[in-house]
C-alpha positions in Angstrom: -40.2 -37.7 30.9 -42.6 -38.5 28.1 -41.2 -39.1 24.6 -42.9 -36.0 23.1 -41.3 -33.7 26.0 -37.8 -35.3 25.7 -37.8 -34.5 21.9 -39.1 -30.9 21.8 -36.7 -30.6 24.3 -33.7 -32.0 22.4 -34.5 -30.5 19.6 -35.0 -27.2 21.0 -31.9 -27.3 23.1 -29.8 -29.0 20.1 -30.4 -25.1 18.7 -28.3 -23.5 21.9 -25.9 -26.2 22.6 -22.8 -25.1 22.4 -20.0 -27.6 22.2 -17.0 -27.7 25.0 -13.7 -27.2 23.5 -11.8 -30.7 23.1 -10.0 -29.5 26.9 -9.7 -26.6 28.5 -6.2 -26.4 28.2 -6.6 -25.5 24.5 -7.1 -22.0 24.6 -8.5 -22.2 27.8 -12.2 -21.3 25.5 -15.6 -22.3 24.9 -16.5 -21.4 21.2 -20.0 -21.2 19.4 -20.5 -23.6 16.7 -23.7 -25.3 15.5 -24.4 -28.7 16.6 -24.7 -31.8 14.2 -27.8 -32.8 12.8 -30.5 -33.9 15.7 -31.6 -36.7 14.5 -30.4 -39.5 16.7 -31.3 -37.1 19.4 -34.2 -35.9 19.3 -35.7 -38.9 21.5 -33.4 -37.8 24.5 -32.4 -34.5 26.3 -29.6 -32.9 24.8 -27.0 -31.4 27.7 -27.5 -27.6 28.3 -25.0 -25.1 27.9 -25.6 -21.7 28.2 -24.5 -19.8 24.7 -22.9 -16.5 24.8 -23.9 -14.3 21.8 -23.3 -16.0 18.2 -19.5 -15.9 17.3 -18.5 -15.3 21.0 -15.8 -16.6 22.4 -15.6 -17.2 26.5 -11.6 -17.4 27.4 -11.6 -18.8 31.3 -8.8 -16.6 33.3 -5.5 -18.6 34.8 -8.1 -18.3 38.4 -10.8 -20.0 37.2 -8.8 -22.6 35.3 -7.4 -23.6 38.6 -11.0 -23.9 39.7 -12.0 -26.1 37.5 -9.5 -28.6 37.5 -11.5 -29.7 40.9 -14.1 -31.2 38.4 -12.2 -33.1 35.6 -14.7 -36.0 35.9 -17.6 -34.1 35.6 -19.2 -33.9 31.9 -17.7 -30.9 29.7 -21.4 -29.4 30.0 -21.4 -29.1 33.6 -17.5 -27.7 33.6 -19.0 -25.3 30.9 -21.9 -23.9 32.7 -19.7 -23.5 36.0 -16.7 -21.3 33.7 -19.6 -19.6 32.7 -20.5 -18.7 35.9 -17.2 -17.8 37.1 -16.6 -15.8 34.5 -19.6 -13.6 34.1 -19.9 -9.9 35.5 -17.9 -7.7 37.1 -15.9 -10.7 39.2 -15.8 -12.6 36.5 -12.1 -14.7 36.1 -11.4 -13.6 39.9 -12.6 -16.7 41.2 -15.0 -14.5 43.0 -18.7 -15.1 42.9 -22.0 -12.8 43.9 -25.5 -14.9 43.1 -28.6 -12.9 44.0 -31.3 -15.0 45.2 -35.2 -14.3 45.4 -37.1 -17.8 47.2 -38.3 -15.5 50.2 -41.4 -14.8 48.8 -42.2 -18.4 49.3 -40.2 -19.1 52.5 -41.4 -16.1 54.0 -44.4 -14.7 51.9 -44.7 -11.8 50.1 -45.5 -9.2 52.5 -42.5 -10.3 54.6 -40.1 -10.4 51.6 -41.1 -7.5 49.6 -43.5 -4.6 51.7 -40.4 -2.8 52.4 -39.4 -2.3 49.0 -42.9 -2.5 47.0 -40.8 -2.3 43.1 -40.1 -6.4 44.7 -43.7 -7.7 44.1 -42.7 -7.6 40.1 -40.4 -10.6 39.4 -38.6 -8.5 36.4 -37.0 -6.2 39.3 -34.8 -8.8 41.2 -33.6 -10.4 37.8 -33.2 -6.5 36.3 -31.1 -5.9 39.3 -28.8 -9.0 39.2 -28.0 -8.0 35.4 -27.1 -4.0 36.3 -25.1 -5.1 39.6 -23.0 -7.2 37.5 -23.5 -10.6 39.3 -22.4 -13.8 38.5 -25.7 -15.1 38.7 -29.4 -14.8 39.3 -31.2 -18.1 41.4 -35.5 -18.1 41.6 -38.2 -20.2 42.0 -39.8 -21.4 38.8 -43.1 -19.1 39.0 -40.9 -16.2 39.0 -38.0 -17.2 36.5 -41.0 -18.5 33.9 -41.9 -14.4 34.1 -38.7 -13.0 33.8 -36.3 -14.9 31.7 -38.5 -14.4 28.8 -37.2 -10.3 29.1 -33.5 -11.1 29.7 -32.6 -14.1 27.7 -29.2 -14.9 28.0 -28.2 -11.4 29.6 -27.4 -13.3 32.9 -26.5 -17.4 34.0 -30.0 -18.0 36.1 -30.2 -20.9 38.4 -33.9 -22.7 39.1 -34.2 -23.5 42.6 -36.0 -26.8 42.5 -37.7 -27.3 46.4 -39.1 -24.8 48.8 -40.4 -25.0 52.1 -42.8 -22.1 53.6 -43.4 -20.7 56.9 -46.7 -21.7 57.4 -45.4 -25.0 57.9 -45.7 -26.9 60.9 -42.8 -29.1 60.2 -39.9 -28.5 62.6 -38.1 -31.8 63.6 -38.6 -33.1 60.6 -37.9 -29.8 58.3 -38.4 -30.4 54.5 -39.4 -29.0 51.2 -41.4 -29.6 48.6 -40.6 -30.1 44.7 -41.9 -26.8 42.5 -39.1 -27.5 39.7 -37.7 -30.1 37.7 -34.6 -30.7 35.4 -36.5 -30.1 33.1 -37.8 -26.8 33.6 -34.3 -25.4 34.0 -33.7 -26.9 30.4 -36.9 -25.1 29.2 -35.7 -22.0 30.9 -32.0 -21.9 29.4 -30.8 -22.1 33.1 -27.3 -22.5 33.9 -28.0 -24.5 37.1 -30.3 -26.2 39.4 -30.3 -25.0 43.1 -31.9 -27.8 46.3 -32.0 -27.0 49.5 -31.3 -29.9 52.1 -31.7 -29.9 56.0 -29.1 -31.9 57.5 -30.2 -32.9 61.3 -33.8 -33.1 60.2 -35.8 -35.9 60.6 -36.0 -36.0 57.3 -32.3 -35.4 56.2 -31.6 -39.3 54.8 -34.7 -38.8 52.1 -33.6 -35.7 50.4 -29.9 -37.0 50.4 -31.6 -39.5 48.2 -33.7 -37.2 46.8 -30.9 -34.4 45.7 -28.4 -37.1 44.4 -30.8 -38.6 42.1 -31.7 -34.5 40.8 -27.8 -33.9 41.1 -27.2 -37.4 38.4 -29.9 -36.3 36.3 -28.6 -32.8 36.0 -24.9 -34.0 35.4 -26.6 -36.0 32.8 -27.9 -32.8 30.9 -25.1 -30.6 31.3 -26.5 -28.9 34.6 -24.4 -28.2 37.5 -26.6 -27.8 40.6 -26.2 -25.3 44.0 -26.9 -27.0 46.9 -28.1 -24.9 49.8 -27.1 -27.3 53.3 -29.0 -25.3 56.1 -28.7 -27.7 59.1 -32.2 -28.0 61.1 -34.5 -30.3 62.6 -33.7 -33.3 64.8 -32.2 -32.7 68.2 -30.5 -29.5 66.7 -30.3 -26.5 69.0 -31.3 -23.4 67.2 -27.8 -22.0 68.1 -26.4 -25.5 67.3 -27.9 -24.3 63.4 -24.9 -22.2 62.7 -22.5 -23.7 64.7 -19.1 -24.0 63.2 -18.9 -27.8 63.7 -22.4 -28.4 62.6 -21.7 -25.8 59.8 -18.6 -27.1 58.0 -20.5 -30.7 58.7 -23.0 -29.8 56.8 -20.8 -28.8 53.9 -18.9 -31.9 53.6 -22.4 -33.4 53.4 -23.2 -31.2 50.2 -19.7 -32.3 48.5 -20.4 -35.5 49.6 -23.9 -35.4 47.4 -22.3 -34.6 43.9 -23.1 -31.0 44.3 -20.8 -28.6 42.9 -21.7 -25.2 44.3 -22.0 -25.6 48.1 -24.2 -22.9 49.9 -23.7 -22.4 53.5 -25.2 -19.7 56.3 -21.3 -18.1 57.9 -21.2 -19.9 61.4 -20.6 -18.7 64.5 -17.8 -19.8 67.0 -20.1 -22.1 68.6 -19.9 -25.7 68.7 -22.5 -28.1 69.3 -21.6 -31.1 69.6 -19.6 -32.7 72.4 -17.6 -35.2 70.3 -16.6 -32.5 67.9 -16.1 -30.0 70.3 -13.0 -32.2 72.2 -11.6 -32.8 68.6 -11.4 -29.1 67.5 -9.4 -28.3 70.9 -7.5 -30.8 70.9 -6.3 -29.8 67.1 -6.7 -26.2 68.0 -8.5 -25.6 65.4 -8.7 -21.5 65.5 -12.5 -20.2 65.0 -11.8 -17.1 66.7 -12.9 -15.3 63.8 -15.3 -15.4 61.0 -12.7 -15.5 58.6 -11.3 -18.3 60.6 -14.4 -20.2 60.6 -15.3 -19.6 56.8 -11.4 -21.6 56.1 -12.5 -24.2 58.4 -15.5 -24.8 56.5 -13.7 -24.0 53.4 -11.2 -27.0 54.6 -14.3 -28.9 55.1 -15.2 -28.8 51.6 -12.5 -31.5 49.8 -9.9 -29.1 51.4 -11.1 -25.9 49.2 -12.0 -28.2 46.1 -15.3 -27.1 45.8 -16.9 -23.7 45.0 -18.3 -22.7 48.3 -20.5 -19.3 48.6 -22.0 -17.7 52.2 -25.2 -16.5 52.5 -26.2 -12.8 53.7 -28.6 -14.2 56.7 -31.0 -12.2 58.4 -31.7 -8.9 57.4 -28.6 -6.5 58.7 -27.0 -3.4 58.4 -24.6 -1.9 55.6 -21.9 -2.3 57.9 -22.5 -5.6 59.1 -22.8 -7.2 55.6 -19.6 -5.6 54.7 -18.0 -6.8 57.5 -19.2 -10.7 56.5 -18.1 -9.9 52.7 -14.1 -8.9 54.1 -14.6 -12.1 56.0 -15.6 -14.6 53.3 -12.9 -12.7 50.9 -10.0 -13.5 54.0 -10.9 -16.6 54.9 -10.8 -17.9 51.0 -14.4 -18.7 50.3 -15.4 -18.5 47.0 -18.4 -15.8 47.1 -21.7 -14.5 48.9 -24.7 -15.3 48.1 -27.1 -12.7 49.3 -30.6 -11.5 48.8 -32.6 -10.1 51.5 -30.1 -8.1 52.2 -30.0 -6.6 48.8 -33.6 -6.9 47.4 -35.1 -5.0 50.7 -32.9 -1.7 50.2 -34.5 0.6 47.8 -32.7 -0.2 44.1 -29.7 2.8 44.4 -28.6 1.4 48.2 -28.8 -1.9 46.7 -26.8 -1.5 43.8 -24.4 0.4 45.8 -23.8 -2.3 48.3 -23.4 -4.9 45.7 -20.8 -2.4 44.1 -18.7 -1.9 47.7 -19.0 -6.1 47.5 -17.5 -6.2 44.5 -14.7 -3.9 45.2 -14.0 -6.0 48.1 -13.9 -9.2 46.8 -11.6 -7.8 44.3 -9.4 -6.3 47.4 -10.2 -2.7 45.9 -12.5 -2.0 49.4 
């Protein structure tokens, strides 16, 4: 990062830090108060945290407390931007989190992704929607989130998703993505996060560990906490083997294992792929019967439930189907959904209604 970039930066972001309370067992708050003189720091980035309004004050519920103990060695900025997270819209302090995310239009292309719901072509719709569902959280490319934020500053915690891959890609063994984002671009944006995507089982799975725990130090660094999406593929992977439950909660503990702090899995299936696992999980009994069963195995897999861990929504399915996942993720202790096809495809009232049944159900109301 050039000097001249670092210091607008700094100083820019010197403006919205906010500072963390000497421990969050002092009022269990985050309060707004105006930084000290830039000076020193204007060569350097200064750590991001997301400001509520000015005089605000964010208290972090008993739940979400609890939560956050599982990253006392992280920096206060990253423990920050995670309680604000947690603690934003309508499952805010349940320990319950929704994120809406729009990458299809690059994975899948536009046509794909939005035909069926033409208001989806406009960027402002997806993060309009996030903000009137009352999400936790809204994650985008940078394209789209450089067009949007600019309308809704501050109304919602956004996470930049960093790499992408696309469908007209030829890669399949050795599955990766490209870099669209930076660090710094989520700074620039006010973004409470960073989101990566990793393939474990690809060809190419050893580089982007290297590559996401480099982002993931240089995010800690600034305050950033970052999402990391672990969607198995590539290699000798079957495509049933993809969402396997052994393969699945494998490819969790591979994400905690990173640094990450916000794992994002696909819900697996009862399946198991491989033979070496397969002999260990019956000889412990290990019940995946049941997707709830298999979302507390992975859950287990994740530092034994010390890491935020959120399900995605899939392929596109019914109302009753995603439903059916959401009861699941809530039984089986997972932390949240994140899920956008399945939201951003429905026309805006459907959508808004499903995310409302979600919430209910999270919150054992549905």
């Amino acid at each position: 990062m050039t000097g001249s970039c670092a210091s607008a930066a700094a100083q820019h972001f010197a403006r919205l830090a906010l500072n963390y309370s000497r421990s969050l067992g002092k009022g269990n708050r985050i309060v707004d108060r105006k930084p000290e003189a830039v000076g020193a720091e204007a060569g350097r980035l200064v750590p991001a945290i997301a400001p509520p309004e000015k005089g605000s004050v964010m208290r972090l519920s008993s739940t979400v407390k609890r939560i956050l103990d599982n990253y006392r060695s992280e920096p206060p900025g990253v423990v920050a931007n995670l309680g604000r997270m947690l603690m934003e819209g309508r499952l805010g302090g349940t320990g319950k989190m929704i994120i809406l995310p729009v990458d299809q239009g690059i994975e899948h292309g536009p046509a794909r992704s939005f035909a069926v719901n033409d208001p989806g072509y406009d960027p402002l719709y997806h993060h309009r929607l996030a903000i009137d569902a009352g999400l936790n959280a809204y994650a985008a490319p940078l394209g789209q989130l450089t067009v949007s934020i600019p309308h809704f500053p501050g109304q919602i915690p956004t996470i930049l998703k960093i790499n992408h891959a696309n469908s007209l890609s030829r890669l399949k063994e050795d599955a990766d993505q490209a870099l669209f984002g930076s660090v710094e671009d989520a700074l620039r944006l006010g973004c409470s996060a960073i989101g990566f995507t990793i393939y474990p089982g690809s060809d190419m799975q050893f580089e982007q560990f290297e590559e996401v725990a480099e982002l993931i130090r240089e995010a800690r660094e600034v305050g950033l906490p970052t999402v990391l999406w672990s969607y198995p593929r590539g290699g000798d992977l079957s495509k049933d083997g993809e969402t396997a439950i052994d393969v699945v909660a494998y490819a969790a503990h591979l994400a905690c294992q990173t640094g990450a702090h916000i794992i994002k899995v696909k819900l697996p299936t009862d399946h198991l792929e491989q033979k070496e696992a397969a002999k260990e999980f019956e000889a412990a009994g290990i019940p995946i019967g049941t997707q709830a069963e298999r979302v507390t195995e992975v859950m287990r897999s994740c530092f034994n439930g010390q890491r935020i861990v959120v399900f995605s929504g899939g392929a596109a399915k019914g109302t009753d189907a995603v439903l059916d996942d959401t009861r699941a993720i809530r039984d089986g202790g997972g932390n949240g959904s994140i899920i956008g096809r399945n939201c951003f495809r429905r026309p805006r009232a459907e959508a808004l209604e499903l995310l409302d049944t979600m919430v209910n159900i999270f919150k054992g109301k549905a």
